[in-house]
C-alpha positions in Angstrom: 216.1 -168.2 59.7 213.4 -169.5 57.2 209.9 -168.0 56.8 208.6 -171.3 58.2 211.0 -171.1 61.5 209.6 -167.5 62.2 205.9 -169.3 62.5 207.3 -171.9 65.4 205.4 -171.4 68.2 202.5 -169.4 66.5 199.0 -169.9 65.5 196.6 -169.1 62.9 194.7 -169.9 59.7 195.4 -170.9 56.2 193.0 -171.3 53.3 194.0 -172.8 49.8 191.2 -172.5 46.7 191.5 -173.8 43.2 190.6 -170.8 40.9 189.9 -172.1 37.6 189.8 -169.5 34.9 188.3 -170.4 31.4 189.7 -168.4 28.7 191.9 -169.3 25.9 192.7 -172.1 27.7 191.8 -173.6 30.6 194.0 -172.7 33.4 194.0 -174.0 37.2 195.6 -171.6 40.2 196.1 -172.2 43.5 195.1 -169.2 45.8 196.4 -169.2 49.4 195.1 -166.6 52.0 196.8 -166.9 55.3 196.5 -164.9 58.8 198.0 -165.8 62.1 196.3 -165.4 65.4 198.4 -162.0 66.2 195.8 -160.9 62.6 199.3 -160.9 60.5 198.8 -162.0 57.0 201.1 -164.6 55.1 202.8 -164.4 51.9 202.1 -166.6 49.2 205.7 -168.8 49.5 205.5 -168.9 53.2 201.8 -170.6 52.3 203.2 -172.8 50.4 206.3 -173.9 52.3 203.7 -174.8 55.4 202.2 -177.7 53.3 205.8 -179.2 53.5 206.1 -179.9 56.6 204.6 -182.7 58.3 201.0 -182.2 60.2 198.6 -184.1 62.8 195.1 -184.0 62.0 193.3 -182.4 64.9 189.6 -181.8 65.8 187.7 -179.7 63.6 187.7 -176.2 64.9 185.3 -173.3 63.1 186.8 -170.1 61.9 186.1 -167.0 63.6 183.6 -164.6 61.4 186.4 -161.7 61.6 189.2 -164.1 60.3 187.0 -165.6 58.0 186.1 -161.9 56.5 189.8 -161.5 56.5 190.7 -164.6 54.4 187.9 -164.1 52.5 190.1 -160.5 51.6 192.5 -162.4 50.6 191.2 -164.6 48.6 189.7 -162.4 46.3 192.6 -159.6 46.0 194.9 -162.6 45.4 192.3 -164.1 42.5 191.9 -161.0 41.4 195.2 -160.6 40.7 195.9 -163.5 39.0 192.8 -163.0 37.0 194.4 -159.6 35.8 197.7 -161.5 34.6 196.0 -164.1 32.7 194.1 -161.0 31.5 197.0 -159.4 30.2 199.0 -162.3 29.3 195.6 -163.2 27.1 195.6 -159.3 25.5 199.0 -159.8 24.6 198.6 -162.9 23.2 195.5 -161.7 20.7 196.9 -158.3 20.0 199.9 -160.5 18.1 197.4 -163.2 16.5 195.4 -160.2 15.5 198.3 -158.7 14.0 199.5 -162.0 12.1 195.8 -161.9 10.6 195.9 -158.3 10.0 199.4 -159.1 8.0 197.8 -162.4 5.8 194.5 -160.3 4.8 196.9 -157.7 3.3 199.0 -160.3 1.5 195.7 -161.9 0.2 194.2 -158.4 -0.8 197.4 -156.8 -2.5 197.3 -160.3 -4.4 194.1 -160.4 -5.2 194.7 -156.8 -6.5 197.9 -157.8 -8.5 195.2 -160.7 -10.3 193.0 -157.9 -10.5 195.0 -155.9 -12.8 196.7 -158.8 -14.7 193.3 -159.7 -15.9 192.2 -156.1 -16.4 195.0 -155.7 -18.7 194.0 -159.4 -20.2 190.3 -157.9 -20.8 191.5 -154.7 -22.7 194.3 -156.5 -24.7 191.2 -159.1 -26.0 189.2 -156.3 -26.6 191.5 -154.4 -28.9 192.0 -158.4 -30.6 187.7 -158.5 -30.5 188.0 -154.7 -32.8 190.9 -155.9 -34.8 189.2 -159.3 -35.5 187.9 -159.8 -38.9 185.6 -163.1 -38.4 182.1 -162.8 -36.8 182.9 -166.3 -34.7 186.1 -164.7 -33.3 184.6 -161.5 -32.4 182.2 -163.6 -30.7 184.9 -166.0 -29.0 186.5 -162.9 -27.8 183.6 -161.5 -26.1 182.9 -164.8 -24.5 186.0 -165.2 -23.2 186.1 -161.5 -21.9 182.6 -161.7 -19.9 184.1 -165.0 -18.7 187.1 -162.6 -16.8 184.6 -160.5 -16.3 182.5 -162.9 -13.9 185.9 -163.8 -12.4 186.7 -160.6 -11.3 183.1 -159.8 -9.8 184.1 -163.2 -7.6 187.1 -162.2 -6.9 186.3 -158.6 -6.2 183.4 -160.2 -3.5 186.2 -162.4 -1.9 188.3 -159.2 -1.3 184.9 -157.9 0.9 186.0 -160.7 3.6 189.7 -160.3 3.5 189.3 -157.6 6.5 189.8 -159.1 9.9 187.1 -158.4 12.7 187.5 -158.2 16.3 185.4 -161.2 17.8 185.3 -158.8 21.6 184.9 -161.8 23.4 186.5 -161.6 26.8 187.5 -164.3 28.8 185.1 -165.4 31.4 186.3 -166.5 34.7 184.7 -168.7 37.5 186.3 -169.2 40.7 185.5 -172.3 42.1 184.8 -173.3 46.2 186.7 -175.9 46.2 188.2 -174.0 49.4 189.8 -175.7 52.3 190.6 -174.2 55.2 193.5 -175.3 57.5 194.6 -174.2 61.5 197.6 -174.7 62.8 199.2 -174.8 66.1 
């Protein structure tokens, strides 16, 4: 016997809201909360499988205060819910983008460090040439040349300050919207 069959010749109450969750994207959920007249609460598929079946529109009928507390419950234990999966889902997600630009500042500072050291060893070798050189206008080339590397590697060495990631600690914000309908059926 289906879920649906078991609900022939009962009564009750069903709800559907639209949560919509802004975080790293924009994501849309539909939230069901259900009770029958007996105070028996619906599962979400069983919810679901009711708006597939054919229906009359009746009279408009308020909800009780007590089932209305009730689906009210279950509204926000099922958003809540769904808010913690997108939560995780979201964690999970930055925790590996995190790691990818953890991975590419290390790349970028070991070869920053390997330029580091080829030009270091540029800057010695030219200064042994600058001792060995016997012209005044080549000792004087030399030591051009090496406070040029020199002024590259104080650039370089002031890139390597921003290579480190940062957390941003942002968190996702969430807004659950009324656009709440709520349904009887007989």
């Amino acid at each position: 016997m289906s879920l649906v069959e078991q609900l022939q010749d009962h009564a009750g109450w069903l709800r559907l809201s639209l949560l919509t969750i802004e975080a790293l994207e924009p994501e849309q959920h539909l939230v069901f909360s259900a009770i029958d007249d007996d105070g028996n609460s619906l599962h979400e598929e069983t919810c679901e499988r009711l708006f597939m079946i054919a229906g009359e529109v009746g009279k408009e009928r308020s909800v009780p205060e007590t089932l209305q507390t009730l689906l009210d419950d279950q509204c926000e234990a099922a958003k809540a819910k769904i808010v913690q999966d997108v939560t995780k889902r979201n964690q999970t997600y930055f925790e590996a983008e995190m790691d990818k630009l953890e991975n590419w500042a290390e790349d970028l500072k070991q070869g920053l460090e390997r330029e580091l050291k080829e030009l270091d060893r540029e800057i010695k070798s030219t200064k042994k040439e600058a001792r060995q050189a016997s012209s005044l206008d080549a000792k004087v080339a030399l030591h051009k040349s090496i406070t040029d590397w020199v002024v590259i590697i104080s650039r370089r060495r002031s890139i390597r300050r921003f290579t480190t990631p940062s957390a941003n600690g942002r968190r996702p914000s969430f807004s659950l919207r009324r656009t709440a309908t709520t349904w009887c059926w007989r």
